[in-house]
C-alpha positions in Angstrom: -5.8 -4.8 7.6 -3.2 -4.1 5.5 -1.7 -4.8 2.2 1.2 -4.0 0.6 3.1 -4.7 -2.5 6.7 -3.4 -3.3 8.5 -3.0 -6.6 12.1 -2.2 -7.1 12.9 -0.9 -4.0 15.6 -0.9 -1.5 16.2 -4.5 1.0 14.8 -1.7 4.2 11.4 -1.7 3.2 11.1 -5.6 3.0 12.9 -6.0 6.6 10.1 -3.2 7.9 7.4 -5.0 6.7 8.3 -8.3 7.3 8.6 -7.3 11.1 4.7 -6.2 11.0 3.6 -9.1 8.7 3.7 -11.6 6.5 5.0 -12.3 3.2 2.4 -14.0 1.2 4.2 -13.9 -2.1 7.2 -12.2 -3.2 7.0 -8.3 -2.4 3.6 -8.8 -1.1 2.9 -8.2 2.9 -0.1 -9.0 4.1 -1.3 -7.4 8.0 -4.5 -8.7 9.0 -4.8 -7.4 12.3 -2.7 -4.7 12.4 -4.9 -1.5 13.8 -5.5 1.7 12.2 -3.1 3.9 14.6 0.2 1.7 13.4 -1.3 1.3 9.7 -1.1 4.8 9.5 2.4 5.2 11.4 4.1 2.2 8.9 2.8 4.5 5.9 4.2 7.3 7.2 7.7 5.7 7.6 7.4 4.2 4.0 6.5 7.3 2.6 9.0 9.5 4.4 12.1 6.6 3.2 9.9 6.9 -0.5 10.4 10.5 -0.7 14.2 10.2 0.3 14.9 7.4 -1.4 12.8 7.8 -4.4 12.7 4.7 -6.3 10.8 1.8 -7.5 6.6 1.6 -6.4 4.5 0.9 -3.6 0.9 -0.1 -3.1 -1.3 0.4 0.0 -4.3 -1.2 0.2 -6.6 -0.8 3.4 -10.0 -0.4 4.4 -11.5 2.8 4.0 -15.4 3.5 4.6 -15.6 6.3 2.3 -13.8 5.0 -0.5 -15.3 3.5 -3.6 -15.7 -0.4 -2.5 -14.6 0.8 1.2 -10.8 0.0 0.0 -8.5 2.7 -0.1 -5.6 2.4 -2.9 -2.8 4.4 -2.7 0.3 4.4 -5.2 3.7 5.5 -4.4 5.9 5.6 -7.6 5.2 6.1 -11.4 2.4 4.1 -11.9 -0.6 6.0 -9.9 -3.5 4.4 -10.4 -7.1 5.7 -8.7 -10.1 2.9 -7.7 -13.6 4.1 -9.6 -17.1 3.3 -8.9 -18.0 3.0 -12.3 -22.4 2.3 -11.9 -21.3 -0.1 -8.9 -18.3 -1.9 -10.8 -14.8 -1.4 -9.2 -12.8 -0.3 -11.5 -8.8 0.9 -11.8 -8.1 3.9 -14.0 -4.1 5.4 -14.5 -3.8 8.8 -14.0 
């Protein structure tokens, strides 16, 4: 599973990601099925364009066993953000 939300960013990373999934809402792709090997491959490719292209954000959320609610959030862009356990409340804290 995979989900993704873009912000501000260039018309290439909605044609990617709109070839893997589907676009629930604007700038929000949503992979149920899509396996860990090409998850991690897609990321790769959006953070490789990220880092070339610099501009706007992106959020990846996937599972993740050892992450704090077993989701793992990760922030390209500005706005980084980090998922706490907080005494078993999910919370989102800006770094």
């Amino acid at each position: 599973m995979l989900l993704v939300v873009i912000s501000n960013v260039e018309d290439r990373y909605r044609g990617l990601l709109s070839s893997h999934g589907l676009e629930v809402a604007p700038c929000v792709f949503f992979m149920p099925d899509i396996n860990a090997g090409v998850r991690d491959r897609l990321i790769d490719v959006i953070r490789r364009w990220y880092n070339a292209l610099g501009a706007g954000s992106i959020l990846f959320v996937y599972p993740h066993p050892a992450s704090p609610g077993g989701m793992k959030f990760e922030w390209l862009g500005p706005e980084r953000r980090a998922l706490v356990d907080h005494e078993g409340l999910l919370l989102l804290k800006r770094e």
